[in-house]
C-alpha positions in Angstrom: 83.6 218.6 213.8 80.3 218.4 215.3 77.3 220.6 214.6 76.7 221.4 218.9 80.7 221.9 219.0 80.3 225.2 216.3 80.3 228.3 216.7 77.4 231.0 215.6 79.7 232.2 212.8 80.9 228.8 211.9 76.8 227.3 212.1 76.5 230.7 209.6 78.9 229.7 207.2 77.8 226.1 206.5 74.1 227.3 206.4 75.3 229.6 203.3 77.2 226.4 202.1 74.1 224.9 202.3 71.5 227.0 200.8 73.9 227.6 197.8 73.8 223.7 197.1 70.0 223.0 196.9 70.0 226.1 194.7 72.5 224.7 192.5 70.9 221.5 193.0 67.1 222.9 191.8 68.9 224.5 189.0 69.9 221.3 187.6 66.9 219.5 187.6 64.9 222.7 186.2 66.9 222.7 183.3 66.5 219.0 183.0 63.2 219.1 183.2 62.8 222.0 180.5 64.9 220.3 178.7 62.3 217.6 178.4 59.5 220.2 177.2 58.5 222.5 174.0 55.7 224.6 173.4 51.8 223.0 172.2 53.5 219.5 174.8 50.3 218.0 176.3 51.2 217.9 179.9 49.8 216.9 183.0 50.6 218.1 186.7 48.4 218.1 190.5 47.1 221.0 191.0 44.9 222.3 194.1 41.9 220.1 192.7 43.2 217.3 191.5 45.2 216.7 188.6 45.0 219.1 185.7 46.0 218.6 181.8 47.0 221.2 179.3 49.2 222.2 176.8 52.4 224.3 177.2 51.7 227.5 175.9 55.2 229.3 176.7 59.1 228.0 178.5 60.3 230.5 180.6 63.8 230.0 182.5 62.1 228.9 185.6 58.4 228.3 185.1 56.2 226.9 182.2 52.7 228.5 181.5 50.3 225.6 180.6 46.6 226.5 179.3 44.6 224.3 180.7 42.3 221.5 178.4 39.3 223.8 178.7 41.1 226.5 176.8 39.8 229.2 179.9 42.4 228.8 182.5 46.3 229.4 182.4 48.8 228.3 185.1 51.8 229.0 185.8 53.9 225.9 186.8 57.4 224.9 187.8 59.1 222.8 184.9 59.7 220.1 187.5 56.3 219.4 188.4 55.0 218.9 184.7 54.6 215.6 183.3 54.3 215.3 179.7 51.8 212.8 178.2 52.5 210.0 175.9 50.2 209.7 172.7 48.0 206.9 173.0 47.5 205.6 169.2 
């Protein structure tokens, strides 16, 4: 069936259909991105400015607060977006 042969009620439907996939979709690669982080993790992310680095300060189920490397500022970030560093030795 084609999308311009459907009805209002049908177009409806698979919308719902839709929506409910990405959202089970984001779900899974939240949790396997947290998965991937624990608490005092040196991270990295873009923020508004540039990139930003910090350490993960607290995992919640769908964001991760990160305190910045200057110690002042805290943001609040989605698990995806964070990017843990590697030690450099």
């Amino acid at each position: 069936m084609r999308i311009d042969d459907m009805s209002i009620d049908q177009l409806l439907e698979l919308n719902q259909y839709i929506c409910r996939r990405i959202d089970e979709l984001r779900d899974q690669a939240n949790l396997q991105a947290l998965s991937q982080l624990r608490v005092g993790l040196k991270v990295t992310f873009e923020g508004r400015e540039g990139p930003v680095l910090g350490i993960v300060t607290k995992i919640n189920r769908k964001s991760v607060i990160v305190l910045g490397e200057d110690g002042r500022k805290q943001y609040k970030v989605s698990p995806e977006l964070l990017r843990p560093l590697r030690d450099v030795k």
